[in-house]
C-alpha positions as a Markdown table, in Angstrom:
| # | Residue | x | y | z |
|---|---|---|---|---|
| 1 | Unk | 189.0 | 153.2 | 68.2 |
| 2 | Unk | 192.7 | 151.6 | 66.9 |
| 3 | Unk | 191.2 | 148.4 | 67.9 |
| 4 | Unk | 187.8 | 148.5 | 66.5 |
| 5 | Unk | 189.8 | 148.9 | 63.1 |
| 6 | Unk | 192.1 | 146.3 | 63.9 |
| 7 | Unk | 189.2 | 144.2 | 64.6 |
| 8 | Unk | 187.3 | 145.4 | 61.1 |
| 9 | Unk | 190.9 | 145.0 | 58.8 |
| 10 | Unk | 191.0 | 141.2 | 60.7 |
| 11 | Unk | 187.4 | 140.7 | 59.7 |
| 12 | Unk | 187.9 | 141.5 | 56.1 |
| 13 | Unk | 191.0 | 140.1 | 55.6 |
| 14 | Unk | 189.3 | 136.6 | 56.8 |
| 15 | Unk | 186.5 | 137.5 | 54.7 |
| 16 | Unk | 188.0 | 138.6 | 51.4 |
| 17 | Unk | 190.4 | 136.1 | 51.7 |
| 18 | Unk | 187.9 | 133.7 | 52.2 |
| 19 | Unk | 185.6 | 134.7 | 49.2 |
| 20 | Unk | 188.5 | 134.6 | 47.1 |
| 21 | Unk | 190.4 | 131.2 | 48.2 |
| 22 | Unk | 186.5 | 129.7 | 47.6 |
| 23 | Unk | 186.1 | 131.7 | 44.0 |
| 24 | Unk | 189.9 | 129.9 | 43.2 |
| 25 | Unk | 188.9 | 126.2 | 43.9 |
| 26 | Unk | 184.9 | 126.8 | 42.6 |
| 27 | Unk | 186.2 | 124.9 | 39.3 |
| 28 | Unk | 188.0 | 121.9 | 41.0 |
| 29 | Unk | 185.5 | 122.0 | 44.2 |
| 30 | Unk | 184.0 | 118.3 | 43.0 |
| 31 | Unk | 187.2 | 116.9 | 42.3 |
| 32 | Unk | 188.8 | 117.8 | 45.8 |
| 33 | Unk | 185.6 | 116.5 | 46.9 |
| 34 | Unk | 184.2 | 119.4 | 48.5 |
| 35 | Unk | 181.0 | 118.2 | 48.3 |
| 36 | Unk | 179.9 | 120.4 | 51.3 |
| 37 | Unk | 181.2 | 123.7 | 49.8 |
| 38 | Unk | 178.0 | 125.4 | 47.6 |
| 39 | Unk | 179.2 | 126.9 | 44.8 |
| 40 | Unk | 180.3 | 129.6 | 44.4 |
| 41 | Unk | 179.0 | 130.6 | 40.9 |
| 42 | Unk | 175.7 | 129.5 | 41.7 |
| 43 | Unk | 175.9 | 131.8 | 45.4 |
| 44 | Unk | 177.2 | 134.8 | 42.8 |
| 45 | Unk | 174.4 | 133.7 | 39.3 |
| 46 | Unk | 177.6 | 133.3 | 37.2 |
| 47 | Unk | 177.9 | 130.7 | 34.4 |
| 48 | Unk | 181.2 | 129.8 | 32.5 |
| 49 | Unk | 180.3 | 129.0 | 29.1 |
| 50 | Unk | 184.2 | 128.2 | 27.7 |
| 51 | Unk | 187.6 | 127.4 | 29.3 |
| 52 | Unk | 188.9 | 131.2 | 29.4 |
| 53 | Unk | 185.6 | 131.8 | 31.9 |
| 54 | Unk | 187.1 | 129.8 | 34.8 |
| 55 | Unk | 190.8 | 132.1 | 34.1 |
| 56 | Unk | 188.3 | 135.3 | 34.7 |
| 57 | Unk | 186.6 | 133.7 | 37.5 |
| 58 | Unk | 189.6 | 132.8 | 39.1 |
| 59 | Unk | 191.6 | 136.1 | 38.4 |
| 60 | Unk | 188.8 | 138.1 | 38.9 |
| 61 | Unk | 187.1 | 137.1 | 42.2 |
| 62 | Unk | 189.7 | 134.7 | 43.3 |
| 63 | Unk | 193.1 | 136.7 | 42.7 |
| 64 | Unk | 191.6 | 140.4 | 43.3 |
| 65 | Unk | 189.6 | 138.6 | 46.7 |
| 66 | Unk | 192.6 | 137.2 | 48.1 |
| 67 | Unk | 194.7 | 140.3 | 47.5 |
| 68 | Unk | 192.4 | 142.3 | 49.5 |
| 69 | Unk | 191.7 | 140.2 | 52.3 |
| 70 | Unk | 196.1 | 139.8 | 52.2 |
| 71 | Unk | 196.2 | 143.5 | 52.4 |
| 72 | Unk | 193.4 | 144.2 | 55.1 |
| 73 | Unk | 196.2 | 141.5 | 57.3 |
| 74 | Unk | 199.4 | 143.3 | 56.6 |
| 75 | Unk | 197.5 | 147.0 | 57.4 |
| 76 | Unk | 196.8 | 145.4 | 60.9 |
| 77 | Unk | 200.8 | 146.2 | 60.9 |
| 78 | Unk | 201.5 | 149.3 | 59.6 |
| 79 | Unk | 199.8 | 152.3 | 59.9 |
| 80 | Unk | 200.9 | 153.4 | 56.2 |
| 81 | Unk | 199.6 | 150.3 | 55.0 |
| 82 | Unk | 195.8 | 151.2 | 57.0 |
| 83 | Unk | 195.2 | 154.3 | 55.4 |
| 84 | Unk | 196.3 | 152.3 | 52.1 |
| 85 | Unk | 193.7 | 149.7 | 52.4 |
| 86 | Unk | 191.1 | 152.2 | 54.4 |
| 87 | Unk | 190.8 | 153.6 | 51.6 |
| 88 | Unk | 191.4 | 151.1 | 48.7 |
| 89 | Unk | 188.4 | 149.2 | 50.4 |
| 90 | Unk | 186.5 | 152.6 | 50.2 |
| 91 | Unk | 187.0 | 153.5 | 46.7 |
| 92 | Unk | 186.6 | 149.7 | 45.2 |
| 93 | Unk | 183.0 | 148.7 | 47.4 |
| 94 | Unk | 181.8 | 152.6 | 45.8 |
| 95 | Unk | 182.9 | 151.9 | 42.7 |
| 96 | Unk | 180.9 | 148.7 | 42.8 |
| 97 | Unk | 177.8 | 150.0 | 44.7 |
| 98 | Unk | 178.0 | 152.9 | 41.8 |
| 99 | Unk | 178.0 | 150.3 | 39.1 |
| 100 | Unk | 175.1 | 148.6 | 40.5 |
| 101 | Unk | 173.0 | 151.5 | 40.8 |
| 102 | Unk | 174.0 | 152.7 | 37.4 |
| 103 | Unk | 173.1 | 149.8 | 35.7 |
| 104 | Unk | 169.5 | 149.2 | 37.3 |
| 105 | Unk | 168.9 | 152.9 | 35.2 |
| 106 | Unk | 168.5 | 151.1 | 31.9 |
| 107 | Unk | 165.2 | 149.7 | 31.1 |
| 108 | Unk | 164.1 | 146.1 | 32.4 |
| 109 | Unk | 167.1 | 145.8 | 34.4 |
| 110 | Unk | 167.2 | 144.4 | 37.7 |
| 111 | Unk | 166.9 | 146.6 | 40.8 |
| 112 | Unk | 170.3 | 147.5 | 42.2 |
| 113 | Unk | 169.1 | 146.9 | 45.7 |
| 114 | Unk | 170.2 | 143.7 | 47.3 |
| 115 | Unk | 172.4 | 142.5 | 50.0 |
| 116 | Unk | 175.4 | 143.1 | 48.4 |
| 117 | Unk | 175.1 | 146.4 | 47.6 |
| 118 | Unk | 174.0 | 146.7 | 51.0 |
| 119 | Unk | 177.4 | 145.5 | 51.8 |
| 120 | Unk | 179.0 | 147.7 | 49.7 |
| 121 | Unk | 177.5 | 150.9 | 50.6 |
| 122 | Unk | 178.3 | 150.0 | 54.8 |
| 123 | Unk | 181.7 | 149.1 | 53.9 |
| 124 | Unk | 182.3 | 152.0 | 52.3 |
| 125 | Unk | 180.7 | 154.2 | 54.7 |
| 126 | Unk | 182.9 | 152.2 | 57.4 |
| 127 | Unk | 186.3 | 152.0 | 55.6 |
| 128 | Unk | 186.0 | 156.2 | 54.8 |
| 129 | Unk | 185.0 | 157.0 | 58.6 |
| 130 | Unk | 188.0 | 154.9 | 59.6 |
| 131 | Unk | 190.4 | 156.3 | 56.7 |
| 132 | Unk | 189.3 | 160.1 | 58.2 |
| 133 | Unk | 189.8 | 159.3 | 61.7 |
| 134 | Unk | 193.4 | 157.7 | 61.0 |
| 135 | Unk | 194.3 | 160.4 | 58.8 |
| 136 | Unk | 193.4 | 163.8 | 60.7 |
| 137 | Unk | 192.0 | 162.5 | 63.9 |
| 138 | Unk | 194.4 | 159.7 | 65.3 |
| 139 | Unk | 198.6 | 160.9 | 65.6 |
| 140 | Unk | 200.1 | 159.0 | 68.4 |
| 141 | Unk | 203.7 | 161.2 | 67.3 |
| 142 | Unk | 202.3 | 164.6 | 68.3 |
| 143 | Unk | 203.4 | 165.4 | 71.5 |
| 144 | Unk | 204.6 | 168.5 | 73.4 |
| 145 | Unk | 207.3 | 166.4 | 75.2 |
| 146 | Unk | 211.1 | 166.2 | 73.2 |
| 147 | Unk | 212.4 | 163.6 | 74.9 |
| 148 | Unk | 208.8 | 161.3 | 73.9 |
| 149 | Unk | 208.7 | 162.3 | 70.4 |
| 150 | Unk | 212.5 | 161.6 | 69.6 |
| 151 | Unk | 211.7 | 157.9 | 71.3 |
| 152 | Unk | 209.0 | 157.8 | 68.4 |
């Protein structure tokens, strides 16, 4: 089980990492000439209407992306830094999922229903099974033997 969430925190790390390194160079994507990246504010609907726009975009979904995907890395580490991110990742893809859903309650809104919610809700259904396991379930230190746990 230790590796299937070493093999999840390495996904998301490349992942969030990714979304947020992609978010960061959206602005200056033509003059790199990245002409085979989309873009991403088109991928996310998002349009910067003055300069302070490309900050939020940037510090927003670039800066809080990378963050995350830098964190899911250093938690394939420590085990401290798993249960951190376990359930950082938990609490921020509900917190999302929940604003979504909240928001398609007013009138002639859009449905909250969409892939990334669909996302969300799996991530965080993942990321709080894997924060439970490695909190009450998995203890490598527990052991009747002395001379094994003073090794530890």
């Amino acid at each position: 089980m230790i590796w299937i969430i070493r093999i999840f925190l390495l996904a998301y790390a490349v992942l969030y990492f990714g979304i947020g390194a992609w978010a960061m160079i959206d602005h200056v994507r033509d003059a790199l000439e990245l002409g085979d990246v989309p873009s991403f504010m088109k991928a996310v609907g998002l349009q910067v209407t003055d300069e302070i726009g490309y900050s939020e975009v940037a510090g927003l979904y670039g800066g809080i992306n990378m963050v995350i995907g830098l964190l899911c890395f250093l938690a394939l580490f420590s085990r401290g830094i798993t249960l951190y991110v376990l359930s950082l990742l938990a609490f921020l893809t509900f917190s999302i999922a929940l604003g979504r859903y909240l928001f398609s309650l007013i009138p002639s809104t859009p449905t909250f229903y969409n892939a990334f919610f669909v996302f969300e809700v799996a991530t965080f259904a993942i990321s709080l099974t894997f924060f439970l396991y490695m909190k009450y379930l998995y203890n490598p230190s527990k052991s009747g033997d002395i001379e094994k746990v003073t090794e530890d």
